[in-house]
N, C-alpha and C positions, 0 to 999 in steps of 0.2 A: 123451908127456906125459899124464900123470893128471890125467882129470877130476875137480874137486869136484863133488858131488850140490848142488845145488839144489833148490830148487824155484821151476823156473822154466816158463816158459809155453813150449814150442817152438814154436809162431809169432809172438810179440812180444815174444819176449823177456825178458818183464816179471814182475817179481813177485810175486806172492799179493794183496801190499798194493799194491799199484799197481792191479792189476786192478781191485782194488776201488774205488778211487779213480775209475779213469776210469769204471766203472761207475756211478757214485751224480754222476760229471759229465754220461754219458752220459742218464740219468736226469734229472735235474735240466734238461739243455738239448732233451730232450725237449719236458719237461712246460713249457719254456717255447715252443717251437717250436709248441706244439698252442694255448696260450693266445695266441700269436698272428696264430695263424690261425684260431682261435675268434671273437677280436676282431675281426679282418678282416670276418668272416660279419656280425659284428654291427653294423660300422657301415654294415652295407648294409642289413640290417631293421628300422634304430630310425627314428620317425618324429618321434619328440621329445626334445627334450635330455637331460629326467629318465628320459625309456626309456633314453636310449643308457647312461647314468651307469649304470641301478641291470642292465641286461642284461651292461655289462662288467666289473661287479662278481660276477656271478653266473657267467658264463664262464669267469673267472680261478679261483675256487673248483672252480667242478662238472665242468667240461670241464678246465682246468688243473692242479687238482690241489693248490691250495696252499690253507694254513690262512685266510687271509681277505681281503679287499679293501676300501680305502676308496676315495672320492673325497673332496676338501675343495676347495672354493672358497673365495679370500681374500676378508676383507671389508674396508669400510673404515671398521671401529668404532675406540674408543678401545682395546679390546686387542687390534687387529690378527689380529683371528680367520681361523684355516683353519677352517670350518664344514661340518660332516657333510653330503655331499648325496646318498652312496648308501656301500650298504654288500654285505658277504655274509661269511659265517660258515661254516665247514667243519661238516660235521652232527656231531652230538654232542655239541658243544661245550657244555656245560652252562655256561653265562653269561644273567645279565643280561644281556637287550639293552639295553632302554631305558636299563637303569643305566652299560651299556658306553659306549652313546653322548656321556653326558654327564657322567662319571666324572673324563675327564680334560679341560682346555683346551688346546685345540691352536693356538699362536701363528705369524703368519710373522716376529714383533719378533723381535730378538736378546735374549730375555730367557730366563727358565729353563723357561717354557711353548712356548717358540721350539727349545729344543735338546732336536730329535727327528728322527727322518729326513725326517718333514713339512717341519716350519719350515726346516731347513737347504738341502733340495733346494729348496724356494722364495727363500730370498734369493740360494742361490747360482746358481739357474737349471740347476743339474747334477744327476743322479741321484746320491742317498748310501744308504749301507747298512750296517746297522748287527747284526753277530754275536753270540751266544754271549750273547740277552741274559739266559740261566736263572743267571747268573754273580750274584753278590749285588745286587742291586735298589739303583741309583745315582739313581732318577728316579720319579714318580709313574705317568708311560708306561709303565715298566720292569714296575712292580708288575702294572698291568695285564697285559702281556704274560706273567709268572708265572701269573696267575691263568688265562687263556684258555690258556695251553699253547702259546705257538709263541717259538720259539728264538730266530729273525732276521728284520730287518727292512728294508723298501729301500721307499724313497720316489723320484718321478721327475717333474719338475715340469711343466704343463702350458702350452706357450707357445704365443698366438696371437697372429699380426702384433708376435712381438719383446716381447710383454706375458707375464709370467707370471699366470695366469688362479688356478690352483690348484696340486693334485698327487695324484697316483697312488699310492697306496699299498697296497702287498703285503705279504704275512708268509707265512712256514716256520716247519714245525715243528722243520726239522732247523737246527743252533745252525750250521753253516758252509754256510748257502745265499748264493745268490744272487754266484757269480763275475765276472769280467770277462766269459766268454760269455753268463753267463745276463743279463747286466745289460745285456748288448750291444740283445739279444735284445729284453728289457724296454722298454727305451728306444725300440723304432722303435714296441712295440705303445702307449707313452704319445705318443710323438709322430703316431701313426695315432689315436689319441682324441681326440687337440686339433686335429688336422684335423677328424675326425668334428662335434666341438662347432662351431667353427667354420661349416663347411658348414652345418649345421641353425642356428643362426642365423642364417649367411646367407639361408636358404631362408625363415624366420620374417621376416628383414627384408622380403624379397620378395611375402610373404602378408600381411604388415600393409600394405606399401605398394598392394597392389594391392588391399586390404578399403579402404584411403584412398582410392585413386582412384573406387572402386567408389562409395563411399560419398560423397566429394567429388561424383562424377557426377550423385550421386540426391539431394543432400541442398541445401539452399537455406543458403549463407553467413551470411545477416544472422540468421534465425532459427531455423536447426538445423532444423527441418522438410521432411521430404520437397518436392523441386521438379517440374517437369514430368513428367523422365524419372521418377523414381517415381511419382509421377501414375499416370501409364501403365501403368508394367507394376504396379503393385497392382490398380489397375482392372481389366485384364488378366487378372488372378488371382480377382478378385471375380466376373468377369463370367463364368470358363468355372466357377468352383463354384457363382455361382446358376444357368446352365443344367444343371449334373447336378442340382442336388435342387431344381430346378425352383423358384426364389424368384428375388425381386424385388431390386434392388439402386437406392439413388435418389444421387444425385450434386450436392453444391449448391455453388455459383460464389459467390463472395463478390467485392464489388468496394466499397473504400472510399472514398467518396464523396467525402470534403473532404481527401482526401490530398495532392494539386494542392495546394489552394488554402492548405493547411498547409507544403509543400514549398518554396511559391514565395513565404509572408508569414515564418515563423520558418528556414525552409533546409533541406535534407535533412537532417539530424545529426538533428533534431524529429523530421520524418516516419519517417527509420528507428523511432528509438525507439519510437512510435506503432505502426507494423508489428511493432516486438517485443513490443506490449504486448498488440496483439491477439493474435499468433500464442500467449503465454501463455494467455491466456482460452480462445480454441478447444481449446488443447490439454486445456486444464484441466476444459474442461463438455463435452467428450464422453466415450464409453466406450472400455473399449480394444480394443475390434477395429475402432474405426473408422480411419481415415488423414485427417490434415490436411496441406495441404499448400500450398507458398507458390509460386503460377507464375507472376507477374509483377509488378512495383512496385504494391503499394497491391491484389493478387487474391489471393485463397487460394479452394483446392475442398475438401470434406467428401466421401469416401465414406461412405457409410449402407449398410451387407451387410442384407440382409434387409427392407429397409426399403420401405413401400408410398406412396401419395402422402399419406394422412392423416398419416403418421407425419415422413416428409419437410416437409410443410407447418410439423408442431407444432415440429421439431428447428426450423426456421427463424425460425420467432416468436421462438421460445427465445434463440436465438443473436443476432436482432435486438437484442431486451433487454439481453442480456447485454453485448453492442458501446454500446449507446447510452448505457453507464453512462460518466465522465468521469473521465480521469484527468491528474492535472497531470503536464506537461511542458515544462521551458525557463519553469519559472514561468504557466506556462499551463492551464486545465484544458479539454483536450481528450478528444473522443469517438473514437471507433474506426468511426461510421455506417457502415452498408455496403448495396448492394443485394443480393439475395440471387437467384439465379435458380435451379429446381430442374428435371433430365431424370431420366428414370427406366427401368431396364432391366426387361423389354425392350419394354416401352410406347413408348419416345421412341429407341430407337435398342439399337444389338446388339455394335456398336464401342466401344472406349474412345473415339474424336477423334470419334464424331456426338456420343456423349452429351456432349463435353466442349464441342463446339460450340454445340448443343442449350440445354445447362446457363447459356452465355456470352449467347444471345438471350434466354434468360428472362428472365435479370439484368439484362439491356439494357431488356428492357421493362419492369421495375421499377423502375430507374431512368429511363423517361421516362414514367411515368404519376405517379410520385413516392410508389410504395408498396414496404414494407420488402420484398416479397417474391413471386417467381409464380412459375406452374408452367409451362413450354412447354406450346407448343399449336400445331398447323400454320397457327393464322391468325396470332399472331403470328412464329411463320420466314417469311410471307409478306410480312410488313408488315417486318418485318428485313432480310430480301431487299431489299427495295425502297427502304430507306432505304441499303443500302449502295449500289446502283448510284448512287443518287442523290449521295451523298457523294463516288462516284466522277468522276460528273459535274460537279458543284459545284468539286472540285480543275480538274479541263481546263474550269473557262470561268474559275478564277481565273488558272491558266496563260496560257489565252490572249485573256485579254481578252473573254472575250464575257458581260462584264455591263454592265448600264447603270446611269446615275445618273440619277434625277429628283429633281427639286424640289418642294419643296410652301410655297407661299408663305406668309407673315405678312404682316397688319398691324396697326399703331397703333390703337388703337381710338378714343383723344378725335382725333386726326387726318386719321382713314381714309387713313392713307398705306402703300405697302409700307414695311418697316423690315427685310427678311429673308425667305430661307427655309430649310427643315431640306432635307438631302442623304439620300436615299432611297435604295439600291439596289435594281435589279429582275434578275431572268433571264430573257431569252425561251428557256426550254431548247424544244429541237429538238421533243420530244415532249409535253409537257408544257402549252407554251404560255408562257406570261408569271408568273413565281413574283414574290411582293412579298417583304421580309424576313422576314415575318413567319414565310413556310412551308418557309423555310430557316436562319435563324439560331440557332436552336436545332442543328438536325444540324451546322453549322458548331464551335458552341461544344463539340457534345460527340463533335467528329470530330478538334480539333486542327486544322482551318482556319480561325480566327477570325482569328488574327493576320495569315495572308496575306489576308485577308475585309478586315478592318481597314485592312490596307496599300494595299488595292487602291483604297479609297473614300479614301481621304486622299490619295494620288496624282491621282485624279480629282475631287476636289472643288476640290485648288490649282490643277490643272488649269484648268478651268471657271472658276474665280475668277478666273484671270487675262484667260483671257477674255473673262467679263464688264467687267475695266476696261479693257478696250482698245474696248470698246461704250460705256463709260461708265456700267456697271451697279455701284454702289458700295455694295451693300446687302449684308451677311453673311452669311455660308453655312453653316449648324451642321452637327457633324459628330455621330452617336453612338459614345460609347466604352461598351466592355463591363465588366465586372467582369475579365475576363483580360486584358482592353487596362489595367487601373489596377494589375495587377502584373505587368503589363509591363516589367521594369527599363531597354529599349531605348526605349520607347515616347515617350517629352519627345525625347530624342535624334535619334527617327527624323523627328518634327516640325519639331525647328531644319533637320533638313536640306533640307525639302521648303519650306521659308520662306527660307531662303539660295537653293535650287536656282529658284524664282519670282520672288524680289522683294519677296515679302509681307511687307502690311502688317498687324501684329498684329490689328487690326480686320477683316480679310478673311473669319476663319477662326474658327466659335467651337465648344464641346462642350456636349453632352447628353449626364450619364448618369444612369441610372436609378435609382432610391432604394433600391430591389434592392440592384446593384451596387455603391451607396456604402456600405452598409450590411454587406455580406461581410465587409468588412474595412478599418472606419473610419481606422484609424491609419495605415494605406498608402495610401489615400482622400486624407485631409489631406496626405499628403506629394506624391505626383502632382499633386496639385491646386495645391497650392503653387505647383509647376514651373512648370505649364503658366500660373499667372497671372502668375508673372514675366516669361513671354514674353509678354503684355500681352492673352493672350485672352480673352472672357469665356466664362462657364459658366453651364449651365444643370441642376436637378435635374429629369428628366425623369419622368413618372407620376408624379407625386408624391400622396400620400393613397392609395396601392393598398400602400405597403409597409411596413417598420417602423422608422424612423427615432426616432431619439432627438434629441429635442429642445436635448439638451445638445451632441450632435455638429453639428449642422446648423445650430449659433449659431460653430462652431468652422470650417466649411465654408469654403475662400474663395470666395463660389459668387454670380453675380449674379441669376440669375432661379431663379423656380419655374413647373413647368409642371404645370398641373391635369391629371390623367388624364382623358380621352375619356368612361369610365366615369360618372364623376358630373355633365360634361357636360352629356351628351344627354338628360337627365330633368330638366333643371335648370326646365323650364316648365311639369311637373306634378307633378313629386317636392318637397315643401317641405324633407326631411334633405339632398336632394341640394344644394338654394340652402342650408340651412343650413351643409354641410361645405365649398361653394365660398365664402361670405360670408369662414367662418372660415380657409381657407387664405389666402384673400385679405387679411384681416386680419393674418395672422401674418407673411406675403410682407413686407408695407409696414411692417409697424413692424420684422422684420430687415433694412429697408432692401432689399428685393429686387426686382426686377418680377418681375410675373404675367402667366404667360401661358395660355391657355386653347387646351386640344384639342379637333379634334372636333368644331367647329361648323358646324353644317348648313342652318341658316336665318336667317332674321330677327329671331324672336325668341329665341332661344338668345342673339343677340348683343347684342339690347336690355338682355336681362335681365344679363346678362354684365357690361355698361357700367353698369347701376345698382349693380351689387356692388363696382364700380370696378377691374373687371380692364384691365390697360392693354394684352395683344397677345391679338391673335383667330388664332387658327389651323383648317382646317380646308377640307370641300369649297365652304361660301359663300363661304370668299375667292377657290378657286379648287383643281382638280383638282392631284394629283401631277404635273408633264409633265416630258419631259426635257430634261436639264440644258442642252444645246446649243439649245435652244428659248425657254429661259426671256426672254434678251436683249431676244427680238423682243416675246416677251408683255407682258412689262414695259411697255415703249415703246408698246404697245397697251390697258393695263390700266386699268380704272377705277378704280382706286387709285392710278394714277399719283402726280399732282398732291394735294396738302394738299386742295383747292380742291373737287376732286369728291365730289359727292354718294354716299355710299350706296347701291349698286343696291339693290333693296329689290325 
């Protein structure tokens, strides 16, 4: 058999033109093989989404080989945009960029901006590709593609969690790119990008959430202000840079004074507000390398960088003023008052927690000397010292009983009879010796043991009352309530039970409180007050003339006595303003229907003069010493006040 000539390949057999075919397929699934494994590389270097985008548009061109690449992201405008978000161009390309980019609109609608290999692969979720586009120009894309010089085109959509996000788009120059291999190819390198994007917003979700916690950790809820843990470590930070360049740093402790007493008359909603309005202001009147910061209900601290103690002292005047100015709230026009306490690096301490300590005792001592503002100083950490053990103590003798109650008697004056007397508290502390209220009622009110303070002397006074009528001692026992005892919302409540738990009779048991106290907060004043005269007791305004009452509230009081302060007293027999302001309280008592009662009296004639001004109860050490309460019984039955009958010791 005769062969015909050929021209044929003796190892495959194949063609001229075949060869060539698979050559320019071999070619072509190369250059997509290299692009991606190119992309591979690159979604292991990119650190950010807009890296990953515009590094695998750059790879596909310079490393793979083809005329250009986009990315688009869908949006969700009214024309349904696929929007340019990275790009790369084959070099030479003599093109308008910026004109390329927005030349054409690129849609994912089914509309005529939609039909393009873009918008198709995106609504169909499948890679399209689109040949031979140098063939007469059917589309405004087309034109483009004419004008840039590439042939064919193949878009490949990018799906994450089942979403199609955007798509991937490639172009050739040659007019029959892009086969079932090459597309094959294409498609793992578009579905390895939308992992990539993916992953890096997962890892962005991950770094927002964890700047959140971070930031949640450091930062105070109600007023967006750094909290404790920021505190800290800014301090922290403040305090190792003033040790390199050798400066000073001052620290001030703010504590807002009437925040309690605003909390517990209008309700927390108020006092937040108030806490926000301050944390504005601070934020707002200092500079900005300082840090404010909010570390506990109604405290904020100031870091001061550089700051020395003149400068510290003036910031705090400053900010006093600026607190003290009022702003309404809940229909109310409220202040912001604060105490202010100042430590100072590294004068007062070399740690963030001395100087924050430090910083907390000043402020304490500012708030009980009654000034906007101090500076530590190791006599008062001493005297701070010493009021906490003592606070400490004061809790373990309310715990366990180890206070006493004494009495201090009243009487009549036109009858020289006993009519009563007031309920004292004492402490024999262990070291101390024997404290009267006076030298601890205050550390109680501003330690938060007032109310078990309170509980304890209302317990032991029904106590003692009962007592006394099983002795046959029927004369009344006054109790003092505080200003935190009148917004007490338990306080009526805790009384009916200790009168149901006795037997008491409404007359057994009556109140003193102070004009101070009534005067905090009149309008919750009157409604307590109310209460407690429904339960049939009487009441007494106690100091009265040392505070500032309003005339118009104290006609509104349901209140049966007035008691003259000790104060104006004991001068009453050579001081004439002093008889002149007892005349006139005493005047004022009896036409609001009131009795008067007189403190503090110590002799003979304090009580003569007392009875011409027409005060009707005398109180003090000539009726008779404070004694205790289990004592009184026998006194009584022994007293020369006994009987209507007896004479006056004199």
């Amino acid at each position: 058999m005769t062969a015909h000539h050929t021209d044929v390949d003796s190892t495959s057999g194949s063609t001229p033109a075949l060869t060539k075919r698979w050559g320019r397929e071999l070619k072509r699934l190369t250059r997509a093989l290299r692009t991606l494994s190119a992309g591979n590389r690159t979604l292991l270097r990119a650190s950010s989404e807009q890296e990953l985008l515009q590094a695998m548009c750059d790879v596909i061109v310079g490393e793979g080989g083809y005329h250009g690449a986009t990315v688009r992201y869908a949006r969700e405008d009214a024309q349904k945009t696929l929007a340019l978000e990275a790009y790369a161009l084959a070099p030479g390309i003599n093109a308008d960029t910026d004109g390329w980019t927005h030349a054409v609109t690129f849609s994912w609608d089914d509309t005529e901006f939609g039909h393009n290999p873009a918008g198709i692969a995106f609504r169909t979720r499948r890679p399209y590709v689109c040949q031979n586009l140098l063939e007469p120009p059917v589309s405004p894309w087309q034109t483009e593609a004419v004008r840039l010089g590439y042939a064919s085109s193949s878009a490949f959509p990018l799906v994450i969690d089942g979403e199609a996000i955007g798509t991937l788009g490639l172009c050739a120059a040659e007019p029959d790119a892009f086969d079932e291999d090459e597309v094959g190819l294409l498609s793992e390198l578009a579905e390895d990008l939308a992992y990539g994007i993916a992953n890096l917003r997962t890892r962005l979700k991950h770094r927002e959430a964890e700047a959140t916690i971070q930031r949640m950790a450091c930062s105070d809820a109600l007023t967006g202000l750094a909290n404790r843990s920021g505190l800290r470590e800014r301090l922290q930070f403040e305090i190792e840079k003033a040790r390199e360049w050798n400066e000073p740093v001052a620290l001030l402790f703010l504590d807002m004074i009437r925040l309690q007493d605003i909390n517990d008359s209008l309700g927390y909603p108020s006092g937040d507000l108030l806490q926000q309005e301050v944390a504005r202001r601070l934020a707002e009147g200092l500079t900005r390398d300082t840090l404010v910061a909010r570390i506990g209900d109604g405290e904020f601290a100031i870091i001061l960088p550089r700051s020395d103690a003149e400068h510290a002292m003036h910031m705090a005047q400053r900010l006093s003023s600026l607190l003290n100015e009022p702003t309404e709230i809940g229909g109310m026009r409220l202040d912001g008052r604060a105490a202010i306490g100042v430590a100072l690096f590294p004068g007062h301490g070399t740690e963030p927690d001395a100087l924050l300590r430090r910083a907390r005792v000043a402020m304490a001592e500012a708030k009980r000397s009654g000034r906007s503002h101090a500076v530590y100083t190791v006599k008062i950490d001493q005297t701070y010292a010493s009021r906490l053990a003592l606070m400490g103590d004061l809790r373990q003798a309310i715990e366990k009983n180890e206070l006493s109650l004494y009495c201090q008697p009243k009487v009549h004056v036109e009858s020289s009879r006993l009519c009563g007397a007031e309920a004292l508290v004492r402490w024999p502390h262990p070291e101390r010796g024997i404290l009267s209220t006076g030298q601890f009622i205050e550390l109680a009110e501003h330690s938060g043991l007032i109310t078990p303070l309170t509980h304890w002397v209302l317990e032991s006074a029904f106590r003692h009352r009962y007592a006394w009528q099983a002795k046959g001692v029927t004369q009344p026992l006054s109790v003092n309530l505080s200003a935190h005892d009148l917004r007490d919302p338990a306080l009526v409540g805790w009384i009916e039970g200790l009168m149901s738990t006795w037997g008491a009779e409404p007359d057994w048991i009556e109140f003193e409180l102070t004009e101070s106290a009534l005067m905090q907060d009149p309008v919750r004043a009157v409604s307590t007050l109310g209460r407690l005269k429904q339960l049939g007791s009487r009441l007494f305004v106690d100091d009265f003339g040392i505070g500032h009452s309003s005339l118009s509230y104290l006609q509104k009081l349901p209140v049966d006595a007035l008691k003259i302060d000790q104060s104006f007293v004991a001068p009453i027999t050579e001081d004439r303003s002093s008889a002149a302001i007892v005349r006139l309280a005493v005047g004022l008592g009896h036409d609001l229907g009131l009795e008067v009662v007189a403190e503090g009296v110590e002799n003979r004639a304090q009580w003569d003069r007392l009875a011409e001004l027409g005060c009707d109860v005398i109180q003090g050490y000539y009726v008779g010493n404070p004694m205790p309460a289990d004592q009184y019984g026998c006194w009584q039955q022994s007293s020369p006040w006994r009987e209507p009958s007896v004479r006056t010791p004199g």
